[in-house]
C-alpha positions as MATLAB code, in Angstrom:
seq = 'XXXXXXXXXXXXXXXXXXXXXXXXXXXXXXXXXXXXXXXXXXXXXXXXXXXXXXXXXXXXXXXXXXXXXXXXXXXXXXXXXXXXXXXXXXXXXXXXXXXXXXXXXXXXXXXXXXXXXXXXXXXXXXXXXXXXXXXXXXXXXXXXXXXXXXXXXXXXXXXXXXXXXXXXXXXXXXXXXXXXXXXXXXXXXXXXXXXXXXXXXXXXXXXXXXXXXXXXXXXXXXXXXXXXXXXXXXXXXXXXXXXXXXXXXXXXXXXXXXXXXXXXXXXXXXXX';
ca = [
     -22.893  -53.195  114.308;
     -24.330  -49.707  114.976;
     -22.589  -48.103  118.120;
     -25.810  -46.397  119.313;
     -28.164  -49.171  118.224;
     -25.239  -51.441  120.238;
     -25.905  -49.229  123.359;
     -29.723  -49.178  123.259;
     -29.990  -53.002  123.850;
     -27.541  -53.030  126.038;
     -29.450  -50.635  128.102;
     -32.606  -52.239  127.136;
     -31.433  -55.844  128.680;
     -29.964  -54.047  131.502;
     -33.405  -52.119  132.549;
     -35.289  -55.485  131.878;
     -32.881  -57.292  134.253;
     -33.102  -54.331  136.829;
     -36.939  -55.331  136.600;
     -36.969  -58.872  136.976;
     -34.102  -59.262  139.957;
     -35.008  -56.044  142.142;
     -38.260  -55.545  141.903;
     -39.965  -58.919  141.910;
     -40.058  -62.277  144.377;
     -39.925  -64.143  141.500;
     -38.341  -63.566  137.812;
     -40.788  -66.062  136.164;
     -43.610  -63.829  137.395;
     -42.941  -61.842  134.556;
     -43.452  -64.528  132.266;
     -46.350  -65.432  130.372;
     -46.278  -66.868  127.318;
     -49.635  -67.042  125.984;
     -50.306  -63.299  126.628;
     -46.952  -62.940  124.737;
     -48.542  -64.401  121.909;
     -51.443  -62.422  122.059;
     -49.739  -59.010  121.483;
     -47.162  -60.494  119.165;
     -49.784  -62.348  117.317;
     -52.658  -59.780  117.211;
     -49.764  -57.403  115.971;
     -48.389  -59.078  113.183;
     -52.043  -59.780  112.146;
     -53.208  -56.277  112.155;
     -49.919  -55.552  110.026;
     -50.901  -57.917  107.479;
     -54.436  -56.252  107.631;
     -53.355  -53.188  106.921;
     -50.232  -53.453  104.330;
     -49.678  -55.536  101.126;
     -47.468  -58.752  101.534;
     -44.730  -57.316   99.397;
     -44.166  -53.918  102.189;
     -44.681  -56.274  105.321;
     -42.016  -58.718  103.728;
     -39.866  -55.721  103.787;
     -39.823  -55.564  107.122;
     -37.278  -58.212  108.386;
     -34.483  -56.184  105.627;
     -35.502  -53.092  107.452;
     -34.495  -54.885  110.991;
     -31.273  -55.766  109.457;
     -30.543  -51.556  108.267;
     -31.079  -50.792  112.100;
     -28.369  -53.024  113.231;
     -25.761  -52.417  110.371;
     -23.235  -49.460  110.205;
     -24.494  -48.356  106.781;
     -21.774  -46.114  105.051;
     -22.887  -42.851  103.372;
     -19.911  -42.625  100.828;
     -20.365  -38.569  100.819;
     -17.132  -38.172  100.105;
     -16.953  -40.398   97.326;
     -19.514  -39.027   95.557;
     -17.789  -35.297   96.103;
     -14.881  -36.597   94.186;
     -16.742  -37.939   91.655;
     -18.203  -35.160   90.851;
     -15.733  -33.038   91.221;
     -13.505  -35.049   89.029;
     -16.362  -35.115   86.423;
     -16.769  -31.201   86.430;
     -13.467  -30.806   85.561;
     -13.508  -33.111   82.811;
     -16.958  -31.575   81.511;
     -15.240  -28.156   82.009;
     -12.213  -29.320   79.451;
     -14.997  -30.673   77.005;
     -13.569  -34.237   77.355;
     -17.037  -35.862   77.154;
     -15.639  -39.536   75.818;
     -13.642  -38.934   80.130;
     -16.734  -38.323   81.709;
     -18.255  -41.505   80.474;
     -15.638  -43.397   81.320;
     -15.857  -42.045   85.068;
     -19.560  -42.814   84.457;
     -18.441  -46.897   84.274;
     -16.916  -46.843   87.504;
     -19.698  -44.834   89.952;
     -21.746  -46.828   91.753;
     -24.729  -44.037   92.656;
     -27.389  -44.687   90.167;
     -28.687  -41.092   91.090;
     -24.933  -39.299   90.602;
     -25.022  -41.473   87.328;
     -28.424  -40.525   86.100;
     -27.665  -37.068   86.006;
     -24.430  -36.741   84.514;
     -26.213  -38.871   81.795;
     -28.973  -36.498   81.257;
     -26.115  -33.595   81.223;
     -24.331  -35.279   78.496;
     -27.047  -35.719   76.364;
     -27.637  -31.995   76.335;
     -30.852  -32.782   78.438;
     -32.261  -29.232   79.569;
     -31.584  -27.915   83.035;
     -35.348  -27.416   84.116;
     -35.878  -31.495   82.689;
     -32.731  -32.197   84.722;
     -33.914  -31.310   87.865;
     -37.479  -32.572   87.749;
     -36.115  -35.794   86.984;
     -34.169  -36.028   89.951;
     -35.996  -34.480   92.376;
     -39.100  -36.729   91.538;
     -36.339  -39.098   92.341;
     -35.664  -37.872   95.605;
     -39.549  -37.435   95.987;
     -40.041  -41.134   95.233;
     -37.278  -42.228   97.673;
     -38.444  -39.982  100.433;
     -42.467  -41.442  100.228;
     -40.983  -45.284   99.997;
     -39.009  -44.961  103.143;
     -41.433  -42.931  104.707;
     -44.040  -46.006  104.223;
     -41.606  -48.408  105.489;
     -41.188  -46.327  108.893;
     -45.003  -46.011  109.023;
     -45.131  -49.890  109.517;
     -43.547  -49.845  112.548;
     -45.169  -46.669  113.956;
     -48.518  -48.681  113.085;
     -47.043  -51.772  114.861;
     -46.281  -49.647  117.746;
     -49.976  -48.643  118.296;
     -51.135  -52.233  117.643;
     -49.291  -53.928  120.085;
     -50.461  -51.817  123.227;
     -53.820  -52.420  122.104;
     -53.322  -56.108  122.110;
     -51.896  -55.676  125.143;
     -54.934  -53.981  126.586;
     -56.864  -57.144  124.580;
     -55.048  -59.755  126.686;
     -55.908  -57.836  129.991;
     -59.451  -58.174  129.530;
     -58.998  -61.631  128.501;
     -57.240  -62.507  131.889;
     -60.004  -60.129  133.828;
     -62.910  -62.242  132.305;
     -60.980  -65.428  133.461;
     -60.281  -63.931  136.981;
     -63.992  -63.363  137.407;
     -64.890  -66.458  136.512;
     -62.540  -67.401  139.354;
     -63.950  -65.187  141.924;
     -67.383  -66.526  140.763;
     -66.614  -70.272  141.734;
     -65.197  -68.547  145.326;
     -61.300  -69.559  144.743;
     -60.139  -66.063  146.022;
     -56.194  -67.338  146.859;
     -55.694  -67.267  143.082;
     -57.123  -63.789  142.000;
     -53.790  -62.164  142.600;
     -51.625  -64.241  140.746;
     -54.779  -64.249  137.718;
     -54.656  -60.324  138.232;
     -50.597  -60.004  137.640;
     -51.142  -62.166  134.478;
     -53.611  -60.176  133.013;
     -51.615  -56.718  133.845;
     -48.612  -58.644  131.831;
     -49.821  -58.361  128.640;
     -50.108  -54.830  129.061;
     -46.851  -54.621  130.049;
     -45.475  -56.702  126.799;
     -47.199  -54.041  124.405;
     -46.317  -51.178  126.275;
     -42.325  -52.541  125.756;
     -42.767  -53.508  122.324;
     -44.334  -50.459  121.312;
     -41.671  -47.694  122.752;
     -38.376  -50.599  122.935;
     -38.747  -51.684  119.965;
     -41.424  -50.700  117.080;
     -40.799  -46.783  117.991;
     -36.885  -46.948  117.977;
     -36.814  -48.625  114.974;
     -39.326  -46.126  113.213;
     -37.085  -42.948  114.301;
     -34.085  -44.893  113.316;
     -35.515  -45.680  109.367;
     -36.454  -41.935  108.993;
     -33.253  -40.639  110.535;
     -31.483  -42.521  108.103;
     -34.022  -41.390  104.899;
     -32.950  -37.333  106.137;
     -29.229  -38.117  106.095;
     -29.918  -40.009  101.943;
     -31.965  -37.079  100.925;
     -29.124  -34.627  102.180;
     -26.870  -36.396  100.211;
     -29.403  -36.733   96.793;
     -30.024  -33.209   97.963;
     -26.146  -32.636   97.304;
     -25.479  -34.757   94.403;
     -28.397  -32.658   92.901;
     -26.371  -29.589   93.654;
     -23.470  -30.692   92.212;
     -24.905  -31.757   88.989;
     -26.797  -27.795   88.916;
     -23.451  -26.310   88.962;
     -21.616  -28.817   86.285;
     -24.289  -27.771   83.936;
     -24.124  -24.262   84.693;
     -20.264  -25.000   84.123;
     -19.445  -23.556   86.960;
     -15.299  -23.774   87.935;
     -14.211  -27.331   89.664;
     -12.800  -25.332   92.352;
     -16.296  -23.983   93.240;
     -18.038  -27.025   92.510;
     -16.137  -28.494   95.163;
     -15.890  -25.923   97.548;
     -19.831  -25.899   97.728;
     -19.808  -29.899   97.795;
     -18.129  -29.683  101.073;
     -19.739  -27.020  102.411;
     -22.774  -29.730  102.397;
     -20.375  -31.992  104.895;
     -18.944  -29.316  106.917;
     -19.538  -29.421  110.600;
     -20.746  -26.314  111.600;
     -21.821  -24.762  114.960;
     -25.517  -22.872  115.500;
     -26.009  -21.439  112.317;
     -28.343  -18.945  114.167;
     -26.380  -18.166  117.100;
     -23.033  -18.403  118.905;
     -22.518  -19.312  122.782;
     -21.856  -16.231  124.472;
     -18.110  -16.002  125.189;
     -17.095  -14.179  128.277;
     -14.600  -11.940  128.031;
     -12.044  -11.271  130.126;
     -12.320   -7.965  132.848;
      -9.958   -5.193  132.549;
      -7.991   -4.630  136.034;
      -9.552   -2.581  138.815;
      -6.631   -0.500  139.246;
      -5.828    1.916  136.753;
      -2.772    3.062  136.270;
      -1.272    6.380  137.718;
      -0.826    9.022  135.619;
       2.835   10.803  135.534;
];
């Protein structure tokens, strides 16, 4: 389980709980199940509208990414690499296939292939960076589904209100005034449910797919850089040192905190 996805429902459920036992007579008052189904519904519908099947079907896998601890394996593929370059540097091309066998990054893998086969540098690196272009516009749909899901659902929200104001009038219209608040609270409710669905759920999960898409493109990004300098046949030992310099927690780049430093005594001393 993700730590910080972990503490955002835990939060979540505790706000929602806050909500329903402090600040209403009843808990069921928040409750309503058919304007629920309205936002939920109309949102889903509106999805469907506006994607292909195949990129809303996606969207139950993307769910699962948000919960998992995905692994970046970084550091793998620096030792891969590195371990290649020096075989590449010796000449031992029949090694550097074999390492080939064993990598599991398709990108790391494509590259070293098109370096072995004497590909040129410039092909090289428009291969791979309309790699890393085709990556970065696929995941960049899939978090535009649920920024479009969070602006359908308060709309259906809005939707349900005026369905539960036209029923309220028709209320006030037959003169049974002791039920226009209760009416009134159920039409605000479906509001309510696409205002939460939209910024507690549909937005989080948005910022968490593209967070994720920056921290693979650093690491194409990288593996892109690495495969540059094996063709340049640059040494191992630089190969790697500019590998981790990729991974290397660093402070402001721009500017340091201020350090204070420490006054000089107030009394000089006496001269002889």
């Amino acid at each position: 389980m993700n730590p910080s996805t972990l503490i955002g429902i835990f939060a979540s459920i505790l706000l929602l709980v806050s909500v329903l036992f402090f600040t209403a007579e009843s808990p069921g008052s928040f409750l309503n199940l058919p304007g629920l189904a309205i936002v939920v519904t109309g949102t889903l519908a509106a999805t469907f509208i506006s994607y292909p099947l195949k990129e809303v079907l996606r969207v139950v896998r993307l769910v699962g990414l948000v919960f998992r601890r995905e692994n970046t394996y970084v550091r793998d593929d620096i030792n891969e690499l590195v371990a290649m370059s020096r075989l590449w540097f010796k000449g031992d091309v029949r090694a550097v296939e074999r390492e080939l066998e064993n990598t599991r990054n398709p990108f790391l893998r494509t590259g070293i292939q098109l370096v072995i086969a004497n590909t040129k540098e410039d092909e090289i690196f428009d291969m791979l960076r309309w790699r890393i272009a085709r990556l970065k516009a696929r995941e960049h749909a899939e978090a535009q589904i649920f920024r479009t899901m969070a602006t359908y659902a308060p709309a259906f929200g809005m939707i349900g209100t005026l369905v539960g104001l036209v029923n309220m009038l028709e209320v006030m219209d037959a003169g049974n005034l002791d039920v226009i608040g209760p009416r009134m609270a159920v039409a605000l409710l479906t509001t309510f449910y696409g205002i939460l669905l939209a910024n507690l759920v549909f937005k989080p999960v948005a910022v968490k797919l593209e967070r994720r898409t920056e921290e693979r493109l650093i690491t194409m990004n990288m593996v892109l850089e690495g495969i540059s300098l094996i063709t340049k046949r640059r040494l191992p030992s630089f190969i790697e040192e500019t590998l981790n310099s990729f991974v290397a927690n660093y402070h402001d780049e721009i500017r340091e905190p201020e350090v204070k430093k420490p006054r000089a005594s107030g009394n000089a001393p006496a001269k002889g």
